[in-house]
Chimera marker file (.cmm) of the C-alpha trace (Angstrom):
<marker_set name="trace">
<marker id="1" x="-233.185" y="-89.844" z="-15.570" r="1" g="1" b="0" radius="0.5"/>
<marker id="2" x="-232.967" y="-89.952" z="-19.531" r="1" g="1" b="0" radius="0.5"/>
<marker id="3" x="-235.231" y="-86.600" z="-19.437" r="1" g="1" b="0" radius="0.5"/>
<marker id="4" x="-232.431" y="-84.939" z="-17.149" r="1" g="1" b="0" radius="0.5"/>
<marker id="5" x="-229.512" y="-86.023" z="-19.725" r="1" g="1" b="0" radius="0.5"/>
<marker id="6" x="-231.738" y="-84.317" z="-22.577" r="1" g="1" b="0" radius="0.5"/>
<marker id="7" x="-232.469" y="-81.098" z="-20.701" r="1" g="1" b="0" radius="0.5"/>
<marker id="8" x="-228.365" y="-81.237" z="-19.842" r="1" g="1" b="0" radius="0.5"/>
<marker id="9" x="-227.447" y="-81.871" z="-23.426" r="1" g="1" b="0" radius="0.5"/>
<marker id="10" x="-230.063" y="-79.755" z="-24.321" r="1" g="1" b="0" radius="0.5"/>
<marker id="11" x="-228.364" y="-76.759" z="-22.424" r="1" g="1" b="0" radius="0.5"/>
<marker id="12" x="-225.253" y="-77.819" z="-23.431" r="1" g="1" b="0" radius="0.5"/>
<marker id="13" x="-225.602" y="-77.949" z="-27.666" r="1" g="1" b="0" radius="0.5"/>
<marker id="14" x="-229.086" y="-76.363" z="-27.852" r="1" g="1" b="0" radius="0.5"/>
<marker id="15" x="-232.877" y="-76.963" z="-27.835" r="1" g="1" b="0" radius="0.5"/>
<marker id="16" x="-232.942" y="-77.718" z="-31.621" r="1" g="1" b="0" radius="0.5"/>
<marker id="17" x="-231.225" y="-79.860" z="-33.583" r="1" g="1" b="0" radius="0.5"/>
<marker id="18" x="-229.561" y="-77.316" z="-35.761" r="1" g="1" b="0" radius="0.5"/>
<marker id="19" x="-228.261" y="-75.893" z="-32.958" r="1" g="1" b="0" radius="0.5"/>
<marker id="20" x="-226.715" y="-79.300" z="-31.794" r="1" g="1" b="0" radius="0.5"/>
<marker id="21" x="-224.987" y="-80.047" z="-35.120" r="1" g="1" b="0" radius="0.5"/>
<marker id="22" x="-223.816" y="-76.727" z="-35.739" r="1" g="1" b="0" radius="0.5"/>
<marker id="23" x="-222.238" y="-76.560" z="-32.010" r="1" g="1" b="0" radius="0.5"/>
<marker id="24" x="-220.560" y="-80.209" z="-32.661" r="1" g="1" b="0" radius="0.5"/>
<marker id="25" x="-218.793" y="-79.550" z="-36.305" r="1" g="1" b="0" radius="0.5"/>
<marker id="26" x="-217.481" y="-76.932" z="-34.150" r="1" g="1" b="0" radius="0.5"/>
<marker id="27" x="-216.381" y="-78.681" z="-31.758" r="1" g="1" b="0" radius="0.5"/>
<marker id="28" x="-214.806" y="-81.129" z="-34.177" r="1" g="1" b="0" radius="0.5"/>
<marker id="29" x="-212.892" y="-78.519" z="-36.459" r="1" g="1" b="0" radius="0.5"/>
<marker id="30" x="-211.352" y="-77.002" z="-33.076" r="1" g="1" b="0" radius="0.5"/>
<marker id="31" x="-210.260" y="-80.676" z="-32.267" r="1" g="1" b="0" radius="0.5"/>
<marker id="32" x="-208.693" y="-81.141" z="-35.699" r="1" g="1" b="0" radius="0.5"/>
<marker id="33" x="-207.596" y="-77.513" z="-36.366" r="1" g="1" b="0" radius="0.5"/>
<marker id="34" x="-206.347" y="-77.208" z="-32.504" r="1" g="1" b="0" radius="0.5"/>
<marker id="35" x="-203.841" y="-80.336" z="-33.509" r="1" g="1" b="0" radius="0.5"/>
<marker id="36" x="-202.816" y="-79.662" z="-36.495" r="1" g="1" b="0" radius="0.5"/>
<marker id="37" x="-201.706" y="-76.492" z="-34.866" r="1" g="1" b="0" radius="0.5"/>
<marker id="38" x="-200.255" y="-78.374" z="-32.151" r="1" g="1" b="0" radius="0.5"/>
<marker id="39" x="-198.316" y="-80.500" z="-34.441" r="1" g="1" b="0" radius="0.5"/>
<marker id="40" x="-196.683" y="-77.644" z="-36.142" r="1" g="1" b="0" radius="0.5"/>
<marker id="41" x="-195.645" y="-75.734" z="-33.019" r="1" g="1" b="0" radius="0.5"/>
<marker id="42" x="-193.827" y="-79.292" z="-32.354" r="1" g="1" b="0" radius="0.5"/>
<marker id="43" x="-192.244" y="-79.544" z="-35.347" r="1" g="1" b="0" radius="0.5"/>
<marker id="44" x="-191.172" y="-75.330" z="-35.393" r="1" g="1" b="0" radius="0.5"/>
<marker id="45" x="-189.829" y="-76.524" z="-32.058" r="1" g="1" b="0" radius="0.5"/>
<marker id="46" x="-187.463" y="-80.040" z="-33.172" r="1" g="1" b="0" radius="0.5"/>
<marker id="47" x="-186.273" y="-77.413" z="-36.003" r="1" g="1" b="0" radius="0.5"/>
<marker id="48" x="-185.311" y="-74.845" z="-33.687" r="1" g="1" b="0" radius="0.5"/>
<marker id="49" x="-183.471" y="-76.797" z="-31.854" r="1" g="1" b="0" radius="0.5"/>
<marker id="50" x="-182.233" y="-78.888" z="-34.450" r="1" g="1" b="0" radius="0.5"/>
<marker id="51" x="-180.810" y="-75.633" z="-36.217" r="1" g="1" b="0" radius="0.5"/>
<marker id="52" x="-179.620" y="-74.250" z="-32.891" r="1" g="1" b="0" radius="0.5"/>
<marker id="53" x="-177.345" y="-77.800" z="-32.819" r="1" g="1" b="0" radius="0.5"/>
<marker id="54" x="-175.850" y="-77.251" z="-36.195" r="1" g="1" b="0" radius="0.5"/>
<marker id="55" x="-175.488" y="-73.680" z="-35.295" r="1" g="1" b="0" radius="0.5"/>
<marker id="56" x="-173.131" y="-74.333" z="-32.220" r="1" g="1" b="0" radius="0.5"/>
<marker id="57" x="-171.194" y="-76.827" z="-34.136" r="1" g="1" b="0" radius="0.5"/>
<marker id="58" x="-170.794" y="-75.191" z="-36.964" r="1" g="1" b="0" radius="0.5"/>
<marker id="59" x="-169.133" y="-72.155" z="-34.590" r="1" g="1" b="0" radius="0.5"/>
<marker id="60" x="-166.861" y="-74.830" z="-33.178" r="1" g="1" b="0" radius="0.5"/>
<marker id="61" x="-165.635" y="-75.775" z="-36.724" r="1" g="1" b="0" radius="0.5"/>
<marker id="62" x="-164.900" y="-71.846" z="-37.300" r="1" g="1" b="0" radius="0.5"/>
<marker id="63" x="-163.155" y="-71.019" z="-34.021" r="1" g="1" b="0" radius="0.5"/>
<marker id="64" x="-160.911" y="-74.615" z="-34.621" r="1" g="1" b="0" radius="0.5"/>
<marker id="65" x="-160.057" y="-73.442" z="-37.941" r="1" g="1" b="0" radius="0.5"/>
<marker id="66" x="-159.464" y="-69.945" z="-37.123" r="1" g="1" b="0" radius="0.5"/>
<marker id="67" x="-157.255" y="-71.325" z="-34.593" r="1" g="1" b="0" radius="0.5"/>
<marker id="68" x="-155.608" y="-73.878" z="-36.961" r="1" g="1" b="0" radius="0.5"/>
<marker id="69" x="-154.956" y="-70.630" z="-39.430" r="1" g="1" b="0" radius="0.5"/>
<marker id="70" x="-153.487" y="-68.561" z="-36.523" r="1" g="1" b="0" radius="0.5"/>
<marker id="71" x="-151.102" y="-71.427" z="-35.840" r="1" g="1" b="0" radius="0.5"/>
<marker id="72" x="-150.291" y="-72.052" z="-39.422" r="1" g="1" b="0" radius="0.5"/>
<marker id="73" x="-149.565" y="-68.593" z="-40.237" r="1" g="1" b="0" radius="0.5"/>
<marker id="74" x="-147.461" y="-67.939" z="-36.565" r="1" g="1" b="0" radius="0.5"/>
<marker id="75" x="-145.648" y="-71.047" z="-37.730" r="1" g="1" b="0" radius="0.5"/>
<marker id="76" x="-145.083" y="-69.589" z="-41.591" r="1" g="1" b="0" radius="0.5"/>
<marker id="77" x="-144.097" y="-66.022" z="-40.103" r="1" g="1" b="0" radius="0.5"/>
<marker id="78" x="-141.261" y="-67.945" z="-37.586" r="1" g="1" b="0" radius="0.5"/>
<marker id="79" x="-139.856" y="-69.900" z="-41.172" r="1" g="1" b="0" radius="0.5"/>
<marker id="80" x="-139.944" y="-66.416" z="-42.958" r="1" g="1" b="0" radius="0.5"/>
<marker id="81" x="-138.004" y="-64.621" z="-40.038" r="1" g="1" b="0" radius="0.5"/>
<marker id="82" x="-135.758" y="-67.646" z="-39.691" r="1" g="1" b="0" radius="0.5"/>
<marker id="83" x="-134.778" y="-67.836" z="-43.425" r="1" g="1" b="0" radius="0.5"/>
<marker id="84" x="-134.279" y="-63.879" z="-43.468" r="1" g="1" b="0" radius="0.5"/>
<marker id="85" x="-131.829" y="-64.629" z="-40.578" r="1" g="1" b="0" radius="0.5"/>
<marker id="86" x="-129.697" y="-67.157" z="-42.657" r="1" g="1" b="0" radius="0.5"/>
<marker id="87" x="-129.825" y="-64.850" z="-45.760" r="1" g="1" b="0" radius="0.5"/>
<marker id="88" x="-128.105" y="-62.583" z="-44.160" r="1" g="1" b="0" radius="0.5"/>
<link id1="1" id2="2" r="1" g="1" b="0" radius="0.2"/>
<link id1="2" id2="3" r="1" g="1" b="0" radius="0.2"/>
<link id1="3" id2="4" r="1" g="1" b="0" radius="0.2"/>
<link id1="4" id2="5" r="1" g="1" b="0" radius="0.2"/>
<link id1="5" id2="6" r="1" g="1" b="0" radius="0.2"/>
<link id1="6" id2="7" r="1" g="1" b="0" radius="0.2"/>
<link id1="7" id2="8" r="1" g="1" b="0" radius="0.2"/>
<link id1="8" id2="9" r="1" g="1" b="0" radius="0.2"/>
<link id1="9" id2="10" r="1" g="1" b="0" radius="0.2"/>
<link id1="10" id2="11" r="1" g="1" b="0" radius="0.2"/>
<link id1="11" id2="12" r="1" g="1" b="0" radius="0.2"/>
<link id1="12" id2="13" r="1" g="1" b="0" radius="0.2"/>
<link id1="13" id2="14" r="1" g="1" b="0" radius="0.2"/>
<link id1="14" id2="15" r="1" g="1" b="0" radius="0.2"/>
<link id1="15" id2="16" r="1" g="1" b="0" radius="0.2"/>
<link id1="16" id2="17" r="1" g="1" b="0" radius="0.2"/>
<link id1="17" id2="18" r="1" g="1" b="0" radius="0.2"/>
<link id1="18" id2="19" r="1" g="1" b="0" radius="0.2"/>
<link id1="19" id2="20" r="1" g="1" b="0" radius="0.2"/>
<link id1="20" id2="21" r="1" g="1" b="0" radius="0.2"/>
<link id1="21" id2="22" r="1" g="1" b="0" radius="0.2"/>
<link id1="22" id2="23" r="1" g="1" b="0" radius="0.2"/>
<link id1="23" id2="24" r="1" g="1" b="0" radius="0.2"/>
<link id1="24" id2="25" r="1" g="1" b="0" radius="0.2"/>
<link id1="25" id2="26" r="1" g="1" b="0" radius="0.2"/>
<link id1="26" id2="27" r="1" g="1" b="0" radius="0.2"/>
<link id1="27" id2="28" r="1" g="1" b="0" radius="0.2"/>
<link id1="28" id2="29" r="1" g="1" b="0" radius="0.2"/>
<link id1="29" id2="30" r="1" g="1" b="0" radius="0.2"/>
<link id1="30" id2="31" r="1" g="1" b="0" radius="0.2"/>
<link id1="31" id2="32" r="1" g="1" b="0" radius="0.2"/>
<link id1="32" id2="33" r="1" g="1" b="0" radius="0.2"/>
<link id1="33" id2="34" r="1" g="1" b="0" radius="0.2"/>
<link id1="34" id2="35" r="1" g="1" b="0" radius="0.2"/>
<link id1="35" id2="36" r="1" g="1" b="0" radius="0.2"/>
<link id1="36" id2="37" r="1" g="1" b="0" radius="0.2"/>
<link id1="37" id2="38" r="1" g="1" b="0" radius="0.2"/>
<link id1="38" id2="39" r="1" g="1" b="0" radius="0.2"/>
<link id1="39" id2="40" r="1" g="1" b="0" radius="0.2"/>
<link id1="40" id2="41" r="1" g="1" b="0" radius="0.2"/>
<link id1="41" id2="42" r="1" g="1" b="0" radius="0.2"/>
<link id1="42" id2="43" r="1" g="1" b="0" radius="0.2"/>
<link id1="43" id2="44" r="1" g="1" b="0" radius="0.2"/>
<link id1="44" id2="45" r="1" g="1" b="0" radius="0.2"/>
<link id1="45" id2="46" r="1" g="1" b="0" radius="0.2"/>
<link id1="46" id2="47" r="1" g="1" b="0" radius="0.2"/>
<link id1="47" id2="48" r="1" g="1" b="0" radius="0.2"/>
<link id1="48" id2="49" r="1" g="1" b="0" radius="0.2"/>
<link id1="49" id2="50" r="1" g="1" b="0" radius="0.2"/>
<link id1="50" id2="51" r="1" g="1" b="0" radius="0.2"/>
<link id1="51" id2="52" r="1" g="1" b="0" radius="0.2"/>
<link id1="52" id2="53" r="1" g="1" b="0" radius="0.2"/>
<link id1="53" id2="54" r="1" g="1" b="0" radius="0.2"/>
<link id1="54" id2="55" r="1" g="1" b="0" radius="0.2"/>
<link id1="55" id2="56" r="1" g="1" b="0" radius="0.2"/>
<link id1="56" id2="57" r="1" g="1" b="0" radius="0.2"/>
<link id1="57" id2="58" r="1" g="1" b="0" radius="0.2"/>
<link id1="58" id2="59" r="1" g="1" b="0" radius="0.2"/>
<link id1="59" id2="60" r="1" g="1" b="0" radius="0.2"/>
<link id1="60" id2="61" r="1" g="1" b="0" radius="0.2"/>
<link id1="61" id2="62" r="1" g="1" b="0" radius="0.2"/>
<link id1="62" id2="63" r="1" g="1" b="0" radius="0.2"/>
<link id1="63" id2="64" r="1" g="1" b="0" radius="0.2"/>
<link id1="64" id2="65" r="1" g="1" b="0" radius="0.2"/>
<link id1="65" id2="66" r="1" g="1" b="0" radius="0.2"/>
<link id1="66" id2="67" r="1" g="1" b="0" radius="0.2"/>
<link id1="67" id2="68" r="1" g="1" b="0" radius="0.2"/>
<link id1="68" id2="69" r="1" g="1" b="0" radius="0.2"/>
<link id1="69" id2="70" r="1" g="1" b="0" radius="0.2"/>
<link id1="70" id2="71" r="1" g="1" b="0" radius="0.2"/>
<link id1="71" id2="72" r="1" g="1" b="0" radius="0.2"/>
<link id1="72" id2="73" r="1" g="1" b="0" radius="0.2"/>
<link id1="73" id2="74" r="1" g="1" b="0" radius="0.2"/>
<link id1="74" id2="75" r="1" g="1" b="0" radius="0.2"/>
<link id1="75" id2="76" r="1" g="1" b="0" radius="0.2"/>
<link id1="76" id2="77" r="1" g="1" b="0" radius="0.2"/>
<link id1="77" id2="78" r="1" g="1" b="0" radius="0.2"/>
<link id1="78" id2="79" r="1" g="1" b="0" radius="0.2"/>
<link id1="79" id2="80" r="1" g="1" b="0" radius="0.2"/>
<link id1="80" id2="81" r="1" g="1" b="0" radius="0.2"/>
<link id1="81" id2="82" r="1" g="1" b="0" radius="0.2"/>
<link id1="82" id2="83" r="1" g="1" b="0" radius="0.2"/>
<link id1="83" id2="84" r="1" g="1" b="0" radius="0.2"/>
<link id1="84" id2="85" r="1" g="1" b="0" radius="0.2"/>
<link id1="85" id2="86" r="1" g="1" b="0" radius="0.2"/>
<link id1="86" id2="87" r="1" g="1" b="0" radius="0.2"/>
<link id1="87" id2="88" r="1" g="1" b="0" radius="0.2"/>
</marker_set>
């Protein structure tokens, strides 16, 4: 049985033991590098939508106040007209 795991491992890393180690640090940087990479596709994605939030709110605020300046300036052009009208 332990001959048959060796042969398999053997396949799998390599007959020597060069072979082996080179095939695990391999192995082991893709592990690391592979999350590291992971984690900043996360993060690119929480700031995305993150800026996406702020984005939509800070549209909100504009159309309100664009709205709010539309109102105040209807408002200011009905006082203008109406003190014309008692000047003369």
């Amino acid at each position: 049985m332990f001959s048959y795991q060796l042969n398999f491992f053997q396949r799998l890393f390599g007959p020597d033991l060069v072979g082996i180690c080179t095939r695990l640090i391999v192995l082991c940087l893709f592990i690391v590098f592979g999350a590291h990479a992971q984690f900043a596709i996360n993060e690119r994605k929480l700031a995305e939508a993150e800026l996406l939030k702020y984005h939509n709110e800070l549209k909100a605020l504009v159309e309100k106040r664009t709205n709010d300046l539309k109102n105040d300036n209807q408002r200011l052009q009905r006082e203008i007209a109406a003190l014309k009208k008692e000047k003369s």
